[in-house]
C-alpha positions as CSV (number, residue, x, y, z in Angstrom):
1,X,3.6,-26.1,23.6
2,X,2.6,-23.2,25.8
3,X,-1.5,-23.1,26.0
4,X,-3.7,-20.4,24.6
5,X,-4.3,-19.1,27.9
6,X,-0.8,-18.6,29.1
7,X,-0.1,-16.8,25.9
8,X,-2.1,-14.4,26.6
9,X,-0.9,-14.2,30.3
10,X,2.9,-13.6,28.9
11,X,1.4,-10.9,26.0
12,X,-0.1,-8.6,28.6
13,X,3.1,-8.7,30.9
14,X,5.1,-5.3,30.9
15,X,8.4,-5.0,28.9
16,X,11.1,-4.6,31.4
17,X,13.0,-1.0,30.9
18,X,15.8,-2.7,29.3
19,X,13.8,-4.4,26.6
20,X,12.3,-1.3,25.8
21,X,15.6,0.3,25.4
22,X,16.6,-2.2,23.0
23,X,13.9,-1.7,20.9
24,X,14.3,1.9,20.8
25,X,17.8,1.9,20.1
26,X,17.4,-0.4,16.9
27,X,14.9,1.9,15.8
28,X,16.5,5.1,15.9
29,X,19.5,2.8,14.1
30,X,17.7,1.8,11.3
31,X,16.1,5.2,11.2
32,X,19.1,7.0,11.3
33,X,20.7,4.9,8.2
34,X,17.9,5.1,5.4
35,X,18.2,9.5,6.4
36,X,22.0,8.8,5.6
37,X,21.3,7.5,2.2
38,X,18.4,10.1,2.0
39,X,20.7,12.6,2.5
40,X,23.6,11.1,0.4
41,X,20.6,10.7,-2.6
42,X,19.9,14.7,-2.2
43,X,23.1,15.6,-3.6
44,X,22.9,13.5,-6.1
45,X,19.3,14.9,-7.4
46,X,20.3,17.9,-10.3
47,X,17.5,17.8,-12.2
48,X,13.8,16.8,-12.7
49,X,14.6,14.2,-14.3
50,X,16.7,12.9,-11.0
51,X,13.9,13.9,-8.7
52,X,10.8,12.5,-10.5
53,X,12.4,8.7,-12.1
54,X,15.8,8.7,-10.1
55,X,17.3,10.0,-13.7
56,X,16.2,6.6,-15.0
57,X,19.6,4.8,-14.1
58,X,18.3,2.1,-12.2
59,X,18.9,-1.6,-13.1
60,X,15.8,-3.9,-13.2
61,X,16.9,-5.8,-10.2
62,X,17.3,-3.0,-8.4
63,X,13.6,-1.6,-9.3
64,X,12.4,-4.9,-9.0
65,X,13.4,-4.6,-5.4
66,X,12.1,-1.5,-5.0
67,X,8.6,-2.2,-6.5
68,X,8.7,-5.5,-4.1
69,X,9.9,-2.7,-1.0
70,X,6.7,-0.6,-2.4
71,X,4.1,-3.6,-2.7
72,X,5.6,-5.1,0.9
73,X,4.6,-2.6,2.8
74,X,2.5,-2.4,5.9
75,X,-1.1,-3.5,4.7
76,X,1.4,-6.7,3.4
77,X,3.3,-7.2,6.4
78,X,0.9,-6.0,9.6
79,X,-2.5,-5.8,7.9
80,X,-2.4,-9.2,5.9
81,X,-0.5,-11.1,9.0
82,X,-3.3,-9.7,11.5
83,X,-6.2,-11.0,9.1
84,X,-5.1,-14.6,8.7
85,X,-4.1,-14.7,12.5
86,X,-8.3,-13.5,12.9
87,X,-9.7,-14.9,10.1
88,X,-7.5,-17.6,8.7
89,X,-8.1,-18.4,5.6
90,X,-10.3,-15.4,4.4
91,X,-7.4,-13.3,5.6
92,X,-4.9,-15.1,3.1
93,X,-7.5,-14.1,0.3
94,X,-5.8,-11.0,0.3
95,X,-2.5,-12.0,-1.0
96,X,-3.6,-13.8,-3.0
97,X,-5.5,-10.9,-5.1
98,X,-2.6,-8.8,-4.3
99,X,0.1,-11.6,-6.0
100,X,-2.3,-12.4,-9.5
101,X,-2.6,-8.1,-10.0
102,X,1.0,-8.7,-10.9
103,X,0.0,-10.2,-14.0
104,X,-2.1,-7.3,-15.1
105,X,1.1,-4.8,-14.8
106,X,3.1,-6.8,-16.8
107,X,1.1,-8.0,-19.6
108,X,-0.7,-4.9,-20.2
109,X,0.8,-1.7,-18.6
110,X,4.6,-2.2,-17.8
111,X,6.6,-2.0,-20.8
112,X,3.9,0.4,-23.0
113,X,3.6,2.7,-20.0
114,X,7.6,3.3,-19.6
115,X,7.9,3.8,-23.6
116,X,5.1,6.0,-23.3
117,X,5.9,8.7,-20.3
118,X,8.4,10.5,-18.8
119,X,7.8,10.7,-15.2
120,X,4.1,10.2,-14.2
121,X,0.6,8.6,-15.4
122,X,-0.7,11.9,-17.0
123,X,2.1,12.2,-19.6
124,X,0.3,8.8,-20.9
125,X,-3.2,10.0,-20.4
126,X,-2.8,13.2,-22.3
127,X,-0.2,12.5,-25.0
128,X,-2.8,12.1,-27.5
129,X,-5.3,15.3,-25.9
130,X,-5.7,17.9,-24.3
131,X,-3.0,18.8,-21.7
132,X,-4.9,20.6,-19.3
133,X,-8.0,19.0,-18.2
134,X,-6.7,15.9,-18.8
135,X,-3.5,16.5,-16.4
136,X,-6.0,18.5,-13.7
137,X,-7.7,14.8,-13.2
138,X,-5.2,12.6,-13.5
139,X,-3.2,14.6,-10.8
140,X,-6.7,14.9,-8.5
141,X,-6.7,10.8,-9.4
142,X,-3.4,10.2,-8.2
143,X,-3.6,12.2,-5.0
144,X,-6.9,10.6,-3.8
145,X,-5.5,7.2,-4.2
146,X,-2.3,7.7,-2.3
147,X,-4.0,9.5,0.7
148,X,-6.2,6.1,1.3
149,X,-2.9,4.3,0.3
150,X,-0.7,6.6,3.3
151,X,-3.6,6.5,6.0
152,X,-3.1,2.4,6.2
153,X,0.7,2.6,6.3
154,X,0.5,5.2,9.0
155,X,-2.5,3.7,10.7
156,X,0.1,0.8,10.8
157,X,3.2,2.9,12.0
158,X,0.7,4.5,15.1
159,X,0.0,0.4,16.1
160,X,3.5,-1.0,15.6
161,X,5.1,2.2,17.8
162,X,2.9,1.5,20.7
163,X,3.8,-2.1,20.7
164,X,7.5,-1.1,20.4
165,X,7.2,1.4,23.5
166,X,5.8,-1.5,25.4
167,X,2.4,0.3,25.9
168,X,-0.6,-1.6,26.1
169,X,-4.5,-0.1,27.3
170,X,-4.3,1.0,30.8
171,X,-0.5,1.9,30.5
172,X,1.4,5.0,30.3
173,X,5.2,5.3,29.0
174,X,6.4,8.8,29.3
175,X,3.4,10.7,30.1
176,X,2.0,8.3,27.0
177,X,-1.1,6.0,26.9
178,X,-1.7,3.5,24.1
179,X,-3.8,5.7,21.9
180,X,-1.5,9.0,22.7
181,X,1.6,6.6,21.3
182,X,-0.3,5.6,18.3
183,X,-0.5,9.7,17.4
184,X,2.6,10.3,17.8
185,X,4.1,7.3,16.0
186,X,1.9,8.5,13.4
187,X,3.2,12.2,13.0
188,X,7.2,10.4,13.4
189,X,6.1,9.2,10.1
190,X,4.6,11.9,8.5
191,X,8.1,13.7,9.4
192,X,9.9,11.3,8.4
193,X,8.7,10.5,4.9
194,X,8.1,14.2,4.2
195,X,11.6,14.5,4.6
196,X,13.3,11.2,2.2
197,X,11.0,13.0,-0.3
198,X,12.1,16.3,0.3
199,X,15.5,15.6,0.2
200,X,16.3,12.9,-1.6
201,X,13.6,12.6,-4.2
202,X,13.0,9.3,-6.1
203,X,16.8,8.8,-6.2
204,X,16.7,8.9,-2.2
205,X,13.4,6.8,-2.1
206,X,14.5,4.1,-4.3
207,X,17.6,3.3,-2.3
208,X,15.5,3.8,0.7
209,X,12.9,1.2,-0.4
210,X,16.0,-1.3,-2.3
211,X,17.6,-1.6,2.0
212,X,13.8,-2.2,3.2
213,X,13.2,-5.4,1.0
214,X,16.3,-6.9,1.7
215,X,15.3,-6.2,5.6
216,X,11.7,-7.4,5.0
217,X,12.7,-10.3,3.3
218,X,15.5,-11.5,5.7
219,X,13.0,-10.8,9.0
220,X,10.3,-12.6,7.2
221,X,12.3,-15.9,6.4
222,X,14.1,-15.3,10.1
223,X,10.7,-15.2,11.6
224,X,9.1,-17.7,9.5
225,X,11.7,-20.4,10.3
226,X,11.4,-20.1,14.0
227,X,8.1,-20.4,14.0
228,X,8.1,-24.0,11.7
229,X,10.9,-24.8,13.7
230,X,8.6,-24.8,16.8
231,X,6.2,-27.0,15.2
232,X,9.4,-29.3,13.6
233,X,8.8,-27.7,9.9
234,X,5.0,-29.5,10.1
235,X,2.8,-27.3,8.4
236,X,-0.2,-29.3,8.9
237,X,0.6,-29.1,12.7
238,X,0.4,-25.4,13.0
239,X,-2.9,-25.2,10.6
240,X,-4.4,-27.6,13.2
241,X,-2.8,-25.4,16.8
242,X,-4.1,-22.4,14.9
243,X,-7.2,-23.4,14.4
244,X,-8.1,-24.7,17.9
245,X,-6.6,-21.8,19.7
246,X,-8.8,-19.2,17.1
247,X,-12.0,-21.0,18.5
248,X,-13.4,-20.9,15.4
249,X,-12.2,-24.5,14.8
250,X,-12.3,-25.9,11.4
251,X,-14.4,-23.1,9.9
252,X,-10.6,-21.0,10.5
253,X,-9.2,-23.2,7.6
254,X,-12.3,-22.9,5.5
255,X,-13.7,-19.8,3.2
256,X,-16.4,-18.0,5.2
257,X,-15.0,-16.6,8.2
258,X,-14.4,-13.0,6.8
259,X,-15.5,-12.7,3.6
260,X,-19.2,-14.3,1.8
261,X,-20.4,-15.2,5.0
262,X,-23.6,-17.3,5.4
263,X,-26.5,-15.7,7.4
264,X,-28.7,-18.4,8.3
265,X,-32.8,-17.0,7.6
266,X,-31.4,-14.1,5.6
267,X,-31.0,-14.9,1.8
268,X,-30.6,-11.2,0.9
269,X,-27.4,-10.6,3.2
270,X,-25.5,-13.7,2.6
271,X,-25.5,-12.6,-0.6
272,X,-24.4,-9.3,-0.3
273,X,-21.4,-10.7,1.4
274,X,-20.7,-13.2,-1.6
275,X,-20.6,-9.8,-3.8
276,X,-18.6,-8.0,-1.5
277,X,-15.9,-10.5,-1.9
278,X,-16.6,-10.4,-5.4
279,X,-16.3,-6.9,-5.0
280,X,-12.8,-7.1,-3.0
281,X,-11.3,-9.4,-5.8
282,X,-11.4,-7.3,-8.7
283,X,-10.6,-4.7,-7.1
284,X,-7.2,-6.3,-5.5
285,X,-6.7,-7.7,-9.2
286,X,-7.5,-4.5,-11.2
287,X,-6.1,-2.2,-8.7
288,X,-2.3,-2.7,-8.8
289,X,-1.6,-1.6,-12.4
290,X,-3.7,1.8,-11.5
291,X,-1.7,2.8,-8.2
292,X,0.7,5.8,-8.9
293,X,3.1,5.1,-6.7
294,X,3.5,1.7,-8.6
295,X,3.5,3.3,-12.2
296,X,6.3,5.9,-11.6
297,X,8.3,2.9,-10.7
298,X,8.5,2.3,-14.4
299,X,10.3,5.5,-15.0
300,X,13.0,4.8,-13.4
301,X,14.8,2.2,-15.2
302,X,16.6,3.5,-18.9
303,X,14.2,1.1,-21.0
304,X,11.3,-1.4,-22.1
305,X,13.8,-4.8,-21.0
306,X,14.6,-3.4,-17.6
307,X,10.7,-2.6,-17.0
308,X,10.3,-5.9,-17.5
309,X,12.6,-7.6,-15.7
310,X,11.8,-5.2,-12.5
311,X,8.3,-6.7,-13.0
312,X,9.6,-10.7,-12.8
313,X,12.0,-9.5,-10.2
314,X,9.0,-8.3,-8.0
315,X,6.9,-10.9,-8.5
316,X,9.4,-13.3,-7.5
317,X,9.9,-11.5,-4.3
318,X,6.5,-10.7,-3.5
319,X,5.4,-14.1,-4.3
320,X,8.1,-15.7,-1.9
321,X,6.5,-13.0,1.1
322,X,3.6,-13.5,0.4
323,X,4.0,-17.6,0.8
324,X,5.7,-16.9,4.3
325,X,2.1,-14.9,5.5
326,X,0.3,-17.5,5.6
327,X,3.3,-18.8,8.4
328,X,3.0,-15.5,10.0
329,X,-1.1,-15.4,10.2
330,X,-1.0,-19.1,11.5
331,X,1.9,-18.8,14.1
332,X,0.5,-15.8,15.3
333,X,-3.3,-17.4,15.6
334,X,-1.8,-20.5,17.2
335,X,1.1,-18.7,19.5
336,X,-0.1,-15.4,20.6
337,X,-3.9,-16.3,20.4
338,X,-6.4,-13.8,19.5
339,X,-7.2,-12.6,22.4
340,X,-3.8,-11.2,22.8
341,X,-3.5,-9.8,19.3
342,X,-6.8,-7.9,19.8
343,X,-5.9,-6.6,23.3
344,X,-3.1,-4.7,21.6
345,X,-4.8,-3.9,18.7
346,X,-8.6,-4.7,17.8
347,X,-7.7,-4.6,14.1
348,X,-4.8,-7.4,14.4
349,X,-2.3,-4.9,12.7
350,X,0.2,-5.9,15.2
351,X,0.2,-9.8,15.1
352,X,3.6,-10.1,13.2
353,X,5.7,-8.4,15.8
354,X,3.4,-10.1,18.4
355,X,4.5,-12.8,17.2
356,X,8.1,-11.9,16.7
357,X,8.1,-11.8,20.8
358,X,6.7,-14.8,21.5
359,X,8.9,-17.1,19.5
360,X,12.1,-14.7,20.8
361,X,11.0,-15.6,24.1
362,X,10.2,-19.3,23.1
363,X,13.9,-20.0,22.2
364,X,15.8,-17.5,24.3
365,X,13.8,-16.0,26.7
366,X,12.5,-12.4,27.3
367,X,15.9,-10.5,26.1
368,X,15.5,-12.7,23.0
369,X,12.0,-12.2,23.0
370,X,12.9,-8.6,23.1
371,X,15.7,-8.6,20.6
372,X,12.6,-10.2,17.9
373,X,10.3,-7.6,18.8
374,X,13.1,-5.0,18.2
375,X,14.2,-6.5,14.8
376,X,10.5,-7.3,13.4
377,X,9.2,-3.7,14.7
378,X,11.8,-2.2,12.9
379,X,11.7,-4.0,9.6
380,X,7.6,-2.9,9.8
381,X,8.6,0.5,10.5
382,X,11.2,0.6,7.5
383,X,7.9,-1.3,5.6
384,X,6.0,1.9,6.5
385,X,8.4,4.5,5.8
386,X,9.4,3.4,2.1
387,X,6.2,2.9,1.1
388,X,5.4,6.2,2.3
389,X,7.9,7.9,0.8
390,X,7.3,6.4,-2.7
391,X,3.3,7.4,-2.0
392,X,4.0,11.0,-1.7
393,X,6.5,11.2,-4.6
394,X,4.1,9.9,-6.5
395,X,1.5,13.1,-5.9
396,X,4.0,15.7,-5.6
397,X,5.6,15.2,-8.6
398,X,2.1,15.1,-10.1
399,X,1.2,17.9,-8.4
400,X,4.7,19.6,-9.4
401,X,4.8,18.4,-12.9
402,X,1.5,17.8,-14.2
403,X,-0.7,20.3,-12.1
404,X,1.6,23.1,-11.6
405,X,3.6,23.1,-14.8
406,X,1.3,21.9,-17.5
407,X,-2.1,23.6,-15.6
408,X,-0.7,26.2,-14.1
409,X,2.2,27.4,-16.0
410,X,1.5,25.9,-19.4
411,X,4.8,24.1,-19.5
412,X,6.8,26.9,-19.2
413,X,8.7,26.2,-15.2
414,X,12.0,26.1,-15.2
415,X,13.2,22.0,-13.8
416,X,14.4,23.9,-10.3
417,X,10.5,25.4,-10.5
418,X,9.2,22.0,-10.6
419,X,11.1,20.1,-8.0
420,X,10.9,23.4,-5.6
421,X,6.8,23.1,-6.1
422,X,7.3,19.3,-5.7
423,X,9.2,19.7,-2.0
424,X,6.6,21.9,-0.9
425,X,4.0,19.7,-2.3
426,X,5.5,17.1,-0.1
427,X,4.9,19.2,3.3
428,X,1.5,19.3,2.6
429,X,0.4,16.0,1.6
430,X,2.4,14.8,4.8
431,X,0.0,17.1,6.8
432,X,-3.2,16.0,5.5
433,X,-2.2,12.8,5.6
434,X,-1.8,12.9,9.4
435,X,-4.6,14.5,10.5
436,X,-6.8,11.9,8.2
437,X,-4.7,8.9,9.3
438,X,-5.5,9.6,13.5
439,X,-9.1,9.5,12.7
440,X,-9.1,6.4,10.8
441,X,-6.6,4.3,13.4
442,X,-9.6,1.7,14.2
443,X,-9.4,0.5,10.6
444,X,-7.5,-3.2,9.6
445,X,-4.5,-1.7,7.2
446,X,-5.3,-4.1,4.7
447,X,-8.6,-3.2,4.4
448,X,-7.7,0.4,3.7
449,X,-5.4,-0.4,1.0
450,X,-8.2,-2.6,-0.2
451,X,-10.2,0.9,-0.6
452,X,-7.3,2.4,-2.7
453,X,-7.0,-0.8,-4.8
454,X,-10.7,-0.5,-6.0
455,X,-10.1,3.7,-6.5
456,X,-7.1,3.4,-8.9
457,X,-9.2,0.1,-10.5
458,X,-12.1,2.6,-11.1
459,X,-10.2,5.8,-12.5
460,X,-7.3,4.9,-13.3
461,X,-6.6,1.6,-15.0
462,X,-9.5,1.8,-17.6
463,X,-8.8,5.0,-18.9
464,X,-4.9,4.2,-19.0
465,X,-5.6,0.8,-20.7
466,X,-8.7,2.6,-23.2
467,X,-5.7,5.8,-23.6
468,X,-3.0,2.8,-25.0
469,X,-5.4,0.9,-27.1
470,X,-8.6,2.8,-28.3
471,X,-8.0,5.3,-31.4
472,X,-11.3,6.9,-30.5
473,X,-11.0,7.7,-27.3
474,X,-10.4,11.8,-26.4
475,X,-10.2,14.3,-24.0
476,X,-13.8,13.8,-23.0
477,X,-14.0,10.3,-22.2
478,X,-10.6,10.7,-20.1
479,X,-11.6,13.3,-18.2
480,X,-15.4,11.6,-17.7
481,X,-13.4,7.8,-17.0
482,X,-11.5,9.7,-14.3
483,X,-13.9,11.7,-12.4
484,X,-16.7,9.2,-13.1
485,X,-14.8,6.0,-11.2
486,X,-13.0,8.4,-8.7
487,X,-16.5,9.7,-7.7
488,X,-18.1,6.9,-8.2
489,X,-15.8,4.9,-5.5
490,X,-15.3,7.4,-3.0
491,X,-18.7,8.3,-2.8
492,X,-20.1,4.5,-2.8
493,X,-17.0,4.2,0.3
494,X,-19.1,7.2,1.9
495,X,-22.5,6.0,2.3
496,X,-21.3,2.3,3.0
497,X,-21.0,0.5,6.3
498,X,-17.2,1.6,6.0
499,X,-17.9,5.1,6.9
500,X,-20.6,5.1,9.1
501,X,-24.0,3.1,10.6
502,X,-21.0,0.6,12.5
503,X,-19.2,1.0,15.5
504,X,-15.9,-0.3,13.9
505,X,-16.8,2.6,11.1
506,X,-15.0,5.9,10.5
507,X,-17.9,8.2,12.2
508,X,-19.4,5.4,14.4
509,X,-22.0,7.9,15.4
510,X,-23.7,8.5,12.6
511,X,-25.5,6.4,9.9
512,X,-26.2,7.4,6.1
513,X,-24.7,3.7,4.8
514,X,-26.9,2.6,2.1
515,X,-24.3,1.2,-0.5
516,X,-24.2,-2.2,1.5
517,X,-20.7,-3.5,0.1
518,X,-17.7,-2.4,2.4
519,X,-15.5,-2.3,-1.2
520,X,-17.1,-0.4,-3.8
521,X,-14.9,-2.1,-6.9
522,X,-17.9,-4.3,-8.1
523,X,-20.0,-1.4,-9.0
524,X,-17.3,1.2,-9.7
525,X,-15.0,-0.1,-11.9
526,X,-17.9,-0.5,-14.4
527,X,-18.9,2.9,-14.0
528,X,-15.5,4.4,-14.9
529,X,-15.2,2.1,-17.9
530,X,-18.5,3.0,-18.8
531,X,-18.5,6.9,-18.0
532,X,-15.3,7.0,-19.9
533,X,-17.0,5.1,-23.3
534,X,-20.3,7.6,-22.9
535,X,-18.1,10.4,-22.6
536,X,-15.8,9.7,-25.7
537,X,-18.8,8.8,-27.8
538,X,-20.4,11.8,-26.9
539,X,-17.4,14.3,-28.6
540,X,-16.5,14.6,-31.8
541,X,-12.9,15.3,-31.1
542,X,-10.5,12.4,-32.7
543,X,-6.2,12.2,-33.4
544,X,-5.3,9.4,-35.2
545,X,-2.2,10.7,-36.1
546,X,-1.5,11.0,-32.2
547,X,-2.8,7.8,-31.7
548,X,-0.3,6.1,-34.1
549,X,2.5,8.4,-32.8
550,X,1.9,7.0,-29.0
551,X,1.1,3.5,-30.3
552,X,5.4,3.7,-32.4
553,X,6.2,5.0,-28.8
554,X,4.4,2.2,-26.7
555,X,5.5,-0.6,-28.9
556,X,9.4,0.5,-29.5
557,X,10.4,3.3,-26.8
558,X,11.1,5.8,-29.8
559,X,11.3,9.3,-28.7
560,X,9.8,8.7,-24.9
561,X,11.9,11.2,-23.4
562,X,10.1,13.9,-24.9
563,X,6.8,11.9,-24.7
564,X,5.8,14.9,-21.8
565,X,6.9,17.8,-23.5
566,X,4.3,17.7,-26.5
């Protein structure tokens, strides 16, 4: 076995021009095959039906895949690796949560949700009340939560590009230094997913995301193998390597590391860090059955069954990656040492394809080495890019069908209306998703989808779950549930040590934290149960009639294609 120090010694050697023409080329391959299916998609996509749920002809396999594709993405594959290879077992806490939300889609939302809508959350939400308020902050909701969601996939595509281009601090690659490679990397994929949802639409994403998990999943096991293979399949082994070269010794296997630290002398703080973790677990837990780019996946299978079985197939598949982490976090602690990983990136997001070069080189030297980096980069990159795309179809077509045509024009656009506003909707969430994500590159990935989780637990899921099961409930307390978590979060995010008062905080140079949790799900998932209760109690306004209309609807799928037009 190498030692820790000559790791680090091989990780800060220059890729040779060859190696980084290898990488590049597989790249541009596997970019230039999921545009052809874009592309192939596009004229396929007649209708709004086709552009919002794929024209709902998707087997539950296939969407299975897809939801696995969406789930896998770069907060699963760079962020979660990166934490366990810095923070061992805390770091694994995160699948975890992200595995057991699984259950909450599919006992409660899943089936109900796909008899219920058409093609997005709101046509739930406001079945039963009134369309336009209703639809105004549900489509505010969704957009929110899939801008934090897309600035950790991107933040992720900005580390994994300067590790493809072989540019590490103090380097320059055509005219390019680390942190210039990490901007453009991210605008690449703000192009790039812009255009699968431009021109291919759910149909075009789908497929897009169906190619990505079978890639994810083959480079994962690939990867996964070679690295027990190093250590002769001894699990136990590597634990023990990683934990001496983490030099954090046995505490690296232990809880504590991370999350609910103990601060010897300081009773008050070691318990703010239990609650954080607290904090962190419900909102991984709750959060999953809230995220609209999830929820639309529902749509787009022809009934109830299929919903289902897409549900077991992605939690069969997301269970399996999630297993082969833990291999990933430990090789990459024990192999590339954390010194290396933070050299290339203080937030670990690049560990996995670190790691993917090391064991390359371990068995075949560098042009293997190089070959790994180029297969695992590329598999991230496809990671990124469908979960990208399926972020931003999610808010256009809630901009384009529940803003534009419900708010706007009172149901009366025309379908070709509604997936032109959708395209252009597309463009500009790409932009603003850019601009946000190269300010927020010196965040861990999985700790920014961490922030979404505990947004679509606070506005979301409670008023979908009271919307399903609560005759009482009205336009009041939906529109109150929304705003009241969605404010509740983002503004608890703002004053925390997330934002500012730290110098690994979004505006380092400035300090107005006094929320001391870094996740704000403890306190705002409450708050939008609660605002939502206090806001339907305080109405008069009641449709039982509506109620037991959506509840035949939930319960046998009867009459769910029009569930949107009422």
């Amino acid at each position: 076995m190498t030692t820790a120090a000559s790791n680090v010694l091989l990780a800060a050697e220059e890729v040779s021009s060859s190696s980084r023409t290898l990488t590049i080329l597989v790249f541009i391959i596997m970019i230039a095959v999921t545009l052809g299916v874009t592309v192939w998609a596009g004229r396929q996509t007649k209708s709004a039906a086709d552009f919002h749920s794929g024209g709902r002809e998707f087997s539950g396999m296939q969407n299975g895949f897809a939801i696995g594709s969406d789930y896998m993405s770069a907060a699963s594959f760079l962020g979660i690796a990166g934490m366990i290879a810095l923070f061992g077992y805390d770091g694994f806490l995160y699948s975890i949560g992200f595995l057991v939300a699984w259950l909450v889609a599919l006992l409660l939302v899943a089936e109900l949700l796909r008899n219920s809508g058409r093609f997005t959350m709101a046509d739930v939400l406001s079945y039963r009340m009134q369309q336009r308020p209703v639809r105004t902050a549900a489509a505010v909701s969704t957009i929110t939560v899939s801008i934090f969601y897309l600035l950790a996939q991107m933040v992720g595509a900005g580390a994994v590009v300067a590790l493809l281009l072989g540019i590490r601090p103090g380097e320059t690659y055509l005219g390019m230094d680390a942190d210039t490679a990490k901007i453009v990397g991210i605008v690449v994929v703000g192009i790039l997913m812009t255009l699968y949802v431009t021109f291919g639409g759910m149909k075009g994403t789908t497929w897009v995301q169906i190619i990505k998990a079978g890639m994810l999943m083959g480079g994962t096991i690939v990867l996964a193998a070679l690295v027990m293979a190093i250590y002769g399949f001894d699990f136990g082994e590597l634990m023990s390597d990683a934990a001496n070269a983490s030099g954090a010794g046995q505490s690296f296997l232990e809880p504590g590391l991370r999350f609910g630290v103990e601060v010897p002398g300081d009773a008050l703080q070691t318990m703010w860090n239990k609650l954080d973790l607290i904090s962190l677990g419900l909102a991984l837990v709750l959060g999953t059955a809230g995220l609209p780019h999830i929820l639309i996946r529902f749509y787009t299978v022809p009934d109830s069954k299929a919903a289902r079985k897409s549900v077991n197939w992605g939690i069969g598949l997301i269970g399996s990656f999630y297993l082969m982490t833990l291999i990933l976090g430990f090789g990459a602690a024990a192999l590339v040492g954390k010194e290396a990983i933070t050299a290339q990136d203080a937030a670990g997001n690049t560990a996995a394809p670190q790691l993917a070069r090391e064991v390359g080189e371990h068995f075949g030297g560098e042009f293997f080495g190089s070959v790994m980096l180029a297969v695992i980069a590329a598999v991230a990159f496809a990671a990124i890019l469908s979960t990208v795309a399926g972020l931003v179809i999610a808010s256009s077509s809630s901009l384009a069908h529940d803003f534009y045509n419900s708010v706007v024009r009172k149901g009366r656009a025309s379908e070709h209306e509604e997936i032109k506003v959708a395209r252009l909707s597309a463009f500009g969430i790409g932009a603003a998703s850019i601009v946000l994500a190269i300010f927020a590159q010196s965040l861990n990935v999985a700790f920014l989808v961490g922030l979404a989780f505990a947004i679509a637990a606070s506005a979301n899921l409670p008023t979908l779950l009271l919307s399903l099961f609560w005759k009482r409930f009205n336009t009041r307390g939906a529109v109150a549930g929304i705003y009241g978590g969605l404010i509740g979060a983002v503004g608890l995010v703002v004053f925390s040590p997330v934002f500012s008062g730290t110098e690994k905080a979004l505006l380092p140079g400035i300090d107005i934290a006094w929320f001391p949790l870094t996740n704000p799900g403890l306190v705002s998932i409450p708050l939008g149960l609660l605002c939502a209760i206090v806001g339907t109690l305080s109405s008069g306004e009641s449709n039982p009639r509506r109620f037991a209309e959506l509840q035949v609807r939930a319960l046998t799928g009867a009459g769910a294609e029009g569930a949107a037009k009422h």
